[in-house]
N, C-alpha and C positions, 0 to 999 in steps of 0.2 A: 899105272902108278906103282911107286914103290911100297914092301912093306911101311916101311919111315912112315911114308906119307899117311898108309891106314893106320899108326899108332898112334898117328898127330891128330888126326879126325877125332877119335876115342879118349875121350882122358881118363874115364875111372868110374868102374860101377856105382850107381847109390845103391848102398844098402839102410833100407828104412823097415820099419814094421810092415809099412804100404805095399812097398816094393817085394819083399819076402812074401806078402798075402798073394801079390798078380804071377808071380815063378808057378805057383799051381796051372795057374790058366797059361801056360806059354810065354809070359810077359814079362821084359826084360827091360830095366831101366840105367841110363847110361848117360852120364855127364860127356857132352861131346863138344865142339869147337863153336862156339856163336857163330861161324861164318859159313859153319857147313851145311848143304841142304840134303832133303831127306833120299835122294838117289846117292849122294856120295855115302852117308850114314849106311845106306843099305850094301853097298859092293864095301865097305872095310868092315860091316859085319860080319858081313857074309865068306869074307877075306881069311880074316884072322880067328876066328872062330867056326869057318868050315861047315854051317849052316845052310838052311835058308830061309830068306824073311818074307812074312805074308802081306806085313803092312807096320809103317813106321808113324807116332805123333807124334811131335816136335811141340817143346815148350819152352818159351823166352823168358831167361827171370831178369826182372828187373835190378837194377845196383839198391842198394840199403842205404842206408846211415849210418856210419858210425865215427864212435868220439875218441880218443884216446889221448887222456888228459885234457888239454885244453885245446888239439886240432881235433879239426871235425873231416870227414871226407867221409866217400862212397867205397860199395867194395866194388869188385868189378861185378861186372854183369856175365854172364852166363846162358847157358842152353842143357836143356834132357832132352833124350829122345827117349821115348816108349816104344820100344820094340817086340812086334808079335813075330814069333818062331809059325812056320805052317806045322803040320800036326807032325807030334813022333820027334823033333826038335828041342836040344835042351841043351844047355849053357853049363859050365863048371865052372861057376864064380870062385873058387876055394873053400 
């Protein structure tokens, strides 16, 4: 695959307070494509970031509710992956 390809996998760190607490322990959380599974997630990590990864959870969010004004609709739906670096591995979010 191309780089493209592992940018496209990857959309955008979360940074949350949760997410900030798990970087101590190795753990790295990362908005990635609904469609990609945890082998691709792991070769565009490991890609573009030059790492290596011990073990990857995947988690599916469901779409929402929402209103605006008087239409109503869903947002899209979504994926995180939680990613464990093997030891001595660390990430430069900015």
């Amino acid at each position: 695959m191309t780089d493209t390809k592992y940018l496209d996998i990857i959309k955008a760190p979360v940074i949350t307070e949760k997410s900030e607490m798990a970087k101590q322990s190795g753990q790295y959380t990362f908005k990635v494509d609904p469609k990609a599974n945890k082998t691709e997630i792991k070769s565009a990590i490991e890609k573009i970031f030059n790492v290596k990864v011990a073990s990857i959870k995947t988690i599916n969010e469901k779409p929402k509710k929402r209103r605006v004004g008087r239409y109503s609709g869903m947002t899209n739906r979504s994926k995180k992956a939680i990613v464990t670096l093997k030891d001595g591995g660390t990430i430069d979010l900015g």
